[in-house]
C-alpha positions in Angstrom: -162.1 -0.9 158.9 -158.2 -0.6 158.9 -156.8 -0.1 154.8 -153.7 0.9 156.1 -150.9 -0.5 154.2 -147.4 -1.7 155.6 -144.9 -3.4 152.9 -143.5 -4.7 155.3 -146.3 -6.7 156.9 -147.4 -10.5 155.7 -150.4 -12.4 156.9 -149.4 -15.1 159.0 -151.4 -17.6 156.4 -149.7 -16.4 153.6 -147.1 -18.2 151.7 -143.5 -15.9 151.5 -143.4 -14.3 148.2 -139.9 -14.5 146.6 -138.0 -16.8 143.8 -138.8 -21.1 145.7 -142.8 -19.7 145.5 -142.7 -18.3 142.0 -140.8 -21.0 140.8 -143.1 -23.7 142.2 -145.8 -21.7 140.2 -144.5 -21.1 136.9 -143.3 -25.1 136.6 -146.6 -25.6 136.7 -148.6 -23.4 134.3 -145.9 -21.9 132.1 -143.7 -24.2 131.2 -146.3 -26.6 129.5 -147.1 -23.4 126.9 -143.2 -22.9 126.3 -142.4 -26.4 125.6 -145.6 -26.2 123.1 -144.2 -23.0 121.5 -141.2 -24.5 120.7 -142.9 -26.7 118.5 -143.2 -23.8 115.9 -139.7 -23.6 115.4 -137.1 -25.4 114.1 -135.0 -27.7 116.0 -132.3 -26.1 117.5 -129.1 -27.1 116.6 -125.0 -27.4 117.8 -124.1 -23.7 117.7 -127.3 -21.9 118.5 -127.2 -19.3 120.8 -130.5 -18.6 122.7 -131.7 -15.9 124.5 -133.8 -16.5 128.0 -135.4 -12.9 128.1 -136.7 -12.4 131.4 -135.3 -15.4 132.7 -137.4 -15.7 136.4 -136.3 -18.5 137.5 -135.4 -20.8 134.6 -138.4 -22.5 132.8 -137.0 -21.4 129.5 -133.9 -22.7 129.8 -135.2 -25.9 131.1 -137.8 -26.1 129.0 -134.8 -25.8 125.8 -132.3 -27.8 127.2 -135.3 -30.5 128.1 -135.9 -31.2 124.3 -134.5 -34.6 122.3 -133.9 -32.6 119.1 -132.5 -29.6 121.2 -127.7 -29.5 120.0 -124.8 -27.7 121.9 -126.7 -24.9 121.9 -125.3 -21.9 124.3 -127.8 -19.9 126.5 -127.8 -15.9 127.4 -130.4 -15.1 130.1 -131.2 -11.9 131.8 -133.8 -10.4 134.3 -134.3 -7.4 136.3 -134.8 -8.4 139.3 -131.6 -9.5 141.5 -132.9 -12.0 142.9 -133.8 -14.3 139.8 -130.8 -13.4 138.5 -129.0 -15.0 141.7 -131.7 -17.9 141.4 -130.6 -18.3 137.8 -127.2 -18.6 138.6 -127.9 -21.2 141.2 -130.3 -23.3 139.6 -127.0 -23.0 136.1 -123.9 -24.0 138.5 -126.0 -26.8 139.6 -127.3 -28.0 136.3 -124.5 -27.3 134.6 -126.5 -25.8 131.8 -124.8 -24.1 129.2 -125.6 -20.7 130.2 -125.1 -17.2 131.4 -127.3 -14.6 133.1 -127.3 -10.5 133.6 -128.9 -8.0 135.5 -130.8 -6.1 132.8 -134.3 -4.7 131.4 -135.7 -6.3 128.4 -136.2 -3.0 127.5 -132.4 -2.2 127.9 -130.3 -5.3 126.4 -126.8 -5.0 126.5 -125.9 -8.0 124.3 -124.9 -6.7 120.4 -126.6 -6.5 117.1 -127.2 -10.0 115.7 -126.2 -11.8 118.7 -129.3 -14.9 118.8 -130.8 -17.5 116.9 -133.8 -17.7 119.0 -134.9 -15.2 121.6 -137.5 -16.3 123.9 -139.8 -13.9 126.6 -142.4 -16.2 128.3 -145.0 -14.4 129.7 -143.2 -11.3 130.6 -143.8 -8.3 127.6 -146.9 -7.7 129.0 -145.6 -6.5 132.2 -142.9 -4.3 130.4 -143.1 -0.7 129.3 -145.2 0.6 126.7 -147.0 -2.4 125.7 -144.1 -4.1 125.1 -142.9 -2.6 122.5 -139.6 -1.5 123.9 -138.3 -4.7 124.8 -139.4 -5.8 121.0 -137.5 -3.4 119.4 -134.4 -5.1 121.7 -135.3 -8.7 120.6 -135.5 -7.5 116.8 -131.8 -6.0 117.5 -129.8 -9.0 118.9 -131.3 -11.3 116.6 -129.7 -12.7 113.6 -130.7 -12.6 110.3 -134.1 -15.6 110.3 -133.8 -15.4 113.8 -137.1 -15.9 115.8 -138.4 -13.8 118.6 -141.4 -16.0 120.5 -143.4 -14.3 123.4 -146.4 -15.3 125.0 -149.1 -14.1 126.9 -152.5 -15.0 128.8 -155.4 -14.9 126.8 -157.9 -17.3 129.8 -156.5 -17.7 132.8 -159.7 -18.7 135.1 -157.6 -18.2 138.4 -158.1 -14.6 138.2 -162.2 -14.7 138.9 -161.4 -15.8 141.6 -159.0 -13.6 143.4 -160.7 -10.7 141.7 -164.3 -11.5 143.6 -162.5 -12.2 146.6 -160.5 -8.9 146.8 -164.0 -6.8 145.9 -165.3 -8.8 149.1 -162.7 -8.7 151.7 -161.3 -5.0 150.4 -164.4 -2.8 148.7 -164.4 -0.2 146.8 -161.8 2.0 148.7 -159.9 -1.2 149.2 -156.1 -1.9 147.7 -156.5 -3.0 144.0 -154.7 -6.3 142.8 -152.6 -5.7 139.4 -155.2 -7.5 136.6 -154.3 -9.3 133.0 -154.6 -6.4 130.8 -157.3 -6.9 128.2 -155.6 -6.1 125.0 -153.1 -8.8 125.7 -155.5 -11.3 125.6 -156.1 -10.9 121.8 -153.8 -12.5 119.4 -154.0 -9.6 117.0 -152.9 -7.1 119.8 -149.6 -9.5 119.8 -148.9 -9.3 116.3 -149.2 -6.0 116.3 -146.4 -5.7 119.2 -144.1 -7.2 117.1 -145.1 -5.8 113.8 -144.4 -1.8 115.9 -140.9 -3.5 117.2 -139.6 -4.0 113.6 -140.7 -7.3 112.6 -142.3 -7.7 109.1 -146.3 -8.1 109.5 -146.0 -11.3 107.1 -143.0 -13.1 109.2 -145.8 -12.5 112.6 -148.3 -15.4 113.5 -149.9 -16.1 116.6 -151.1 -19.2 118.2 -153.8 -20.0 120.4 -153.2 -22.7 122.6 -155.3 -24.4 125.2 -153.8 -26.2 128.0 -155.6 -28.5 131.0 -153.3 -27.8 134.1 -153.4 -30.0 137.5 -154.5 -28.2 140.6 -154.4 -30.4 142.5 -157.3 -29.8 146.2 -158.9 -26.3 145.4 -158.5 -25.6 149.1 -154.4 -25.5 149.0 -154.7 -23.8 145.6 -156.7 -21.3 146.7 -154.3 -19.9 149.6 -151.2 -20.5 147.4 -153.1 -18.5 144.5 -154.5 -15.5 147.0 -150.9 -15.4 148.9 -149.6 -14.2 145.0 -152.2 -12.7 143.6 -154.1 -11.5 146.2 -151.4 -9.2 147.4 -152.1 -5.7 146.4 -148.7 -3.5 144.5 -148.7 -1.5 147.7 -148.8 -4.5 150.3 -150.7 -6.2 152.4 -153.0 -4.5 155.3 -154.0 -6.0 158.8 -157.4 -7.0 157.6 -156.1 -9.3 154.8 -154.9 -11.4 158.0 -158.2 -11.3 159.5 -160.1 -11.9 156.5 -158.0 -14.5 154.6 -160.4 -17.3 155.2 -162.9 -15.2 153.9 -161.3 -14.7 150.7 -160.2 -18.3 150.2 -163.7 -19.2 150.9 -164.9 -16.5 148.3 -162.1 -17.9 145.8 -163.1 -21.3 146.3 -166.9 -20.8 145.5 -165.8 -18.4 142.7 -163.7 -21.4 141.1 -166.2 -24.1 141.6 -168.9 -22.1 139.5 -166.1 -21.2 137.0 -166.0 -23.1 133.3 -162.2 -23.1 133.9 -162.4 -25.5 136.8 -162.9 -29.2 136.5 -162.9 -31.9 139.3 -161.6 -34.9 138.4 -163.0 -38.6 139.6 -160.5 -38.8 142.4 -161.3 -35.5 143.6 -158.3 -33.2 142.5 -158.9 -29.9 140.2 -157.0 -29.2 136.7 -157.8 -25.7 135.3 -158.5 -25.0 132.0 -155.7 -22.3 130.4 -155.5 -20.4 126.9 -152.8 -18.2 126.4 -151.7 -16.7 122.8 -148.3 -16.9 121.4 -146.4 -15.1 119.4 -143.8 -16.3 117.0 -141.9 -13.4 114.5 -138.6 -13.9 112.5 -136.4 -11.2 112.0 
């Protein structure tokens, strides 16, 4: 069985990963939790400056600029990957959206004490260093006085069960491991605790859990879009994920269709079921 890994090489099934792909994705299952999260807040109003931490590809900014009760409000994203920052800046000339966007860690902001009104990091503390806490203390700094910091985080995502089976039976034991949702941020109290550790106070800290029906769409089609992102191990893909990938869609497939998460609808399409916690802390 050939494990070896090249990060260079990509299954010819498999969908390219980059900034068009992740963007397609996290329109559709992120963006419906950030426009609900902002219901927590106030209105935003003429003057507000916002912060798009962890920008990706722009839900956040959309998302904001999207809403009825949403003033002149001016935007500050970053991110630390180039490439979403030059898929920002695309996606802002051709909008025209009231924003900027840098090349920086969440961890690392470069922006000044007391800088935002709002500062906003949709599912992206999790994946940031030392449990987040860092990039809290950051968000805490460049916030104003009753500024609000609002972060968010899977708590059920029942895509996973399926890409998880499918890479214990196409890979084994010895196989490449997949990167998995870490456990302790699926609890809201592991959240508040985040902030409460990057300087918030523990009674300006709640966290909501909301539950959210996403379409699919045919399970088939989801299943290789899902496996050509999640499926691919930190280290790359190998020359048997190219053999095997019907295999694993199959396995994904099966997985899904015995899952609670997974509904089919009367006309045949899919909508998974989603929870994910968020966190909403004033400074």
């Amino acid at each position: 069985m050939d494990l070896e890994v090249d990060n260079s090489f990509i299954p010819k099934q498999a969908r390219i990963k980059n900034e068009d792909f992740y963007g397609e994705l996290a329109t559709s299952f992120t963006k419906v939790f950030i426009e609900r999260a902002l219901d927590f807040i106030p209105p935003l109003v003429d003057s507000s400056v916002i912060h798009d931490n962890g920008c990706g590809t722009g839900v956040v900014t959309q998302s904001i600029l999207s809403r009825p009760s949403t003033g002149k409000v001016t935007i500050k994203a970053n991110d630390l990957m180039q490439g979403y920052v030059d898929f920002y800046s695309a996606e802002l000339k051709a909008n025209q959206w009231p924003a900027e966007v840098s090349l920086m860690p969440a961890e690392k902001l470069s922006f000044v004490d007391n800088t935002f009104d709002l500062s906003v990091a949709n599912f992206v503390l999790f994946m940031t260093a030392d449990d987040g806490v860092p990039a809290l203390r950051e968000m805490y700094r460049v916030l104003k006085q009753g500024g609000a910091a609002v972060f968010t985080a899977w708590q059920y995502f029942p895509a996973m069960s399926g890409i998880e089976r499918a890479n214990d039976e196409t890979r084994g034991d010895d196989g490449a491991k997949i990167r998995s949702l870490p456990e302790d941020w699926k609890k809201p109290s592991f959240l508040a605790s985040r902030a409460e550790l990057g300087g918030f106070d523990q009674d300006k800290i709640t966290v909501h859990t909301l539950q959210q029906q996403v379409p699919v769409g045919d399970l088939g089609s989801f299943a290789r879009t899902s496996w050509s992102w999640l499926g691919r191990p930190e280290e790359g893909w190998c020359s048997d994920d190219e053999e095997n990938w019907e295999s694993a869609v199959a396995v994904i497939e099966q997985e899904w269709k015995k899952s609670p998460g997974f509904e089919q609808l009367d006309d045949g399409s899919w909508v998974m079921n989603c929870t994910a916690c968020v966190a909403i802390a004033i400074k």
